[in-house]
C-alpha positions in Angstrom: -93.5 124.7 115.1 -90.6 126.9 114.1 -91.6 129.7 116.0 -92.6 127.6 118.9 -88.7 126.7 118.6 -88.4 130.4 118.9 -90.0 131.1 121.6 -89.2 128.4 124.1 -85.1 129.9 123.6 -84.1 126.5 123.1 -80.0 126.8 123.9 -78.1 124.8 121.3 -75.0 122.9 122.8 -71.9 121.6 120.5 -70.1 118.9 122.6 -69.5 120.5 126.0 -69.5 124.4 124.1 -72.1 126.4 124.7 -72.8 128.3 121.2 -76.0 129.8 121.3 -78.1 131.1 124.6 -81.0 132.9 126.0 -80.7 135.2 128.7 -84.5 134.9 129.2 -84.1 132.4 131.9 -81.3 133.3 133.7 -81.0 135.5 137.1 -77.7 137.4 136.3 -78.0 140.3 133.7 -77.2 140.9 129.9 -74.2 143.3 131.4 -73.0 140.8 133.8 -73.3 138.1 131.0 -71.0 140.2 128.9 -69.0 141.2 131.2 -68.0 137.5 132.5 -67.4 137.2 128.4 -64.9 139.9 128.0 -61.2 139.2 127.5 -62.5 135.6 126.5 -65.1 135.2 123.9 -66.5 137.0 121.2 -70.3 138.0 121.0 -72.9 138.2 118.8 -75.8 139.7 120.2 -79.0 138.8 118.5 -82.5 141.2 119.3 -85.6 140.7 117.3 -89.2 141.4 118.4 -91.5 138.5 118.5 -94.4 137.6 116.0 -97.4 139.0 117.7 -96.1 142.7 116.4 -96.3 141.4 112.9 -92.7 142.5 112.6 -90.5 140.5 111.0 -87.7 140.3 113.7 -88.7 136.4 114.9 -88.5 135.5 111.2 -84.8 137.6 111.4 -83.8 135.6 114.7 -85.1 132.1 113.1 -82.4 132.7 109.4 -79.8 134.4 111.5 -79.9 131.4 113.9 -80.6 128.6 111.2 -77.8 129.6 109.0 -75.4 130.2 112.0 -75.8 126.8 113.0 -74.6 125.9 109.8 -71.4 126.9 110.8 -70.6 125.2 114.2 -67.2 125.0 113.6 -66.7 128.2 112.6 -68.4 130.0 116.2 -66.1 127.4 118.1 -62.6 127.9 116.0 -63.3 132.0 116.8 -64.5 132.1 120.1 -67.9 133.2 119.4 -71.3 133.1 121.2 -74.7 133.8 120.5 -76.9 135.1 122.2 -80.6 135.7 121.5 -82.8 138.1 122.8 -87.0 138.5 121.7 -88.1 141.5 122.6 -91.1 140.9 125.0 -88.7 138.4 127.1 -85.9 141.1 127.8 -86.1 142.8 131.1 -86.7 146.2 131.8 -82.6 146.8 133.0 -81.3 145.0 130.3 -83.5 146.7 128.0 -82.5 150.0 129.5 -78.6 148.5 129.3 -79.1 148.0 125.8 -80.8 151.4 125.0 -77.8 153.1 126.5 -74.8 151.0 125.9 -75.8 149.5 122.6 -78.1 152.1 120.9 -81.6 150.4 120.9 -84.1 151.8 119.7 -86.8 149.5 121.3 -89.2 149.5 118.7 -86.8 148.2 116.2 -87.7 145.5 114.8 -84.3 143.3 114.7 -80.3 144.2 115.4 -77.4 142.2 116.0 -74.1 143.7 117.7 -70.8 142.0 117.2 -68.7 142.2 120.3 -65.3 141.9 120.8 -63.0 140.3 123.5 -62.1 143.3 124.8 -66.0 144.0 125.2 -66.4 146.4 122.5 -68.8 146.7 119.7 -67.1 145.7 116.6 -70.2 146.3 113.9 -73.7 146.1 114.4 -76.7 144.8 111.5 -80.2 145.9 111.4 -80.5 142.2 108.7 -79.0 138.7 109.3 -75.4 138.9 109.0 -74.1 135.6 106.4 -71.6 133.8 108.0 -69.0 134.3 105.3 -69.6 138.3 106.3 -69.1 137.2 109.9 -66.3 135.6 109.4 -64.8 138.1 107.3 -65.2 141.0 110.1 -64.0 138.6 112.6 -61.0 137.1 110.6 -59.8 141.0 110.1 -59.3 141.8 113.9 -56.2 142.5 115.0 -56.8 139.9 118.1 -58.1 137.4 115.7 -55.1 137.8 113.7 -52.8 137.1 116.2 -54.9 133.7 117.5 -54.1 132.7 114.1 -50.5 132.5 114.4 -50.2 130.2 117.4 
C-alpha cells in the first residue's frame, strides 16, 4: 500500500498551502516550475528511482516524505516546497534539465537538491535529509535570517 501511495504522487495539501507536489502530471516543466518559484519559495527537490530497479530510492522518497510531513509547520514558516520526482515518471527534458543544471547522474538511485529563493542550489543529499538538518541549513541563510527579523 505504501508504495502504491508512492506511486500514484499523491500531492499533500496543508490548509490552502501546497507543501508537497508531483510534476508527473502537470504540462509545464520542472524548469518552468522552478522558475515561477524563484524569488518566492524555497525548494526541496526530491529524485528517487522506483521499486522495480530494486533500488532503494522509493524507500528513500517514502522516509524523506514521511518524516517531512512531520514537520508541516516548519515547510510553511520557511517557505518551502517539495517536490517529488520517481525516476521512470520524469520526462526526457526535465531529465536532460536535471542532468545539466543539477548534476544527475540518471542512474542514481536517490538525490535531493535544496534550492534557494534566488533559484540557486543551496546543498544537495544523496540520503534523506532529517528535518532538524533542514532546518538548520535553511535557518543559516542569509535571506532566512533577515525573514526572521520582521
Amino acid at each position: 500500500m505504501r508504495y502504491h501511495w508512492l506511486m500514484s504522487l499523491i500531492v499533500l495539501f496543508i490548509g490552502q498551502t501546497l507543501i508537497m507536489e508531483s510534476i508527473s502530471n502537470q504540462r509545464k516543466s520542472l524548469k518552468a516550475i522552478l522558475d515561477e518559484k524563484k524569488d518566492h519559495r524555497r525548494v526541496l527537490l526530491l529524485y528517487g528511482r522506483d521499486s522495480s530497479s530494486g533500488s532503494p530510492g522509493q524507500n528513500y522518497l517514502i522516509n524523506q516524505q514521511e518524516s517531512l510531513n512531520e514537520v508541516r509547520d516548519g515547510l510553511v514558516e520557511r517557505d518551502l516546497d517539495v517536490i517529488v520526482l520517481v525516476a521512470s515518471t520524469v520526462s526526457e527534458p526535465d531529465r536532460q534539465f536535471m542532468m545539466h543544471d543539477f548534476k544527475l547522474v540518471p542512474h542514481e538511485d536517490y538525490r535531493g537538491w535544496l534550492i534557494g529563493k534566488d533559484g540557486g542550489i543551496k546543498q544537495s543529499f544523496e540520503k534523506p535529509i532529517s528535518a532538524d538538518e533542514l532546518f538548520k541549513i535553511i535557518d543559516s541563510m542569509p535571506m532566512r535570517k533577515q525573514e526572521s527579523k520582521h
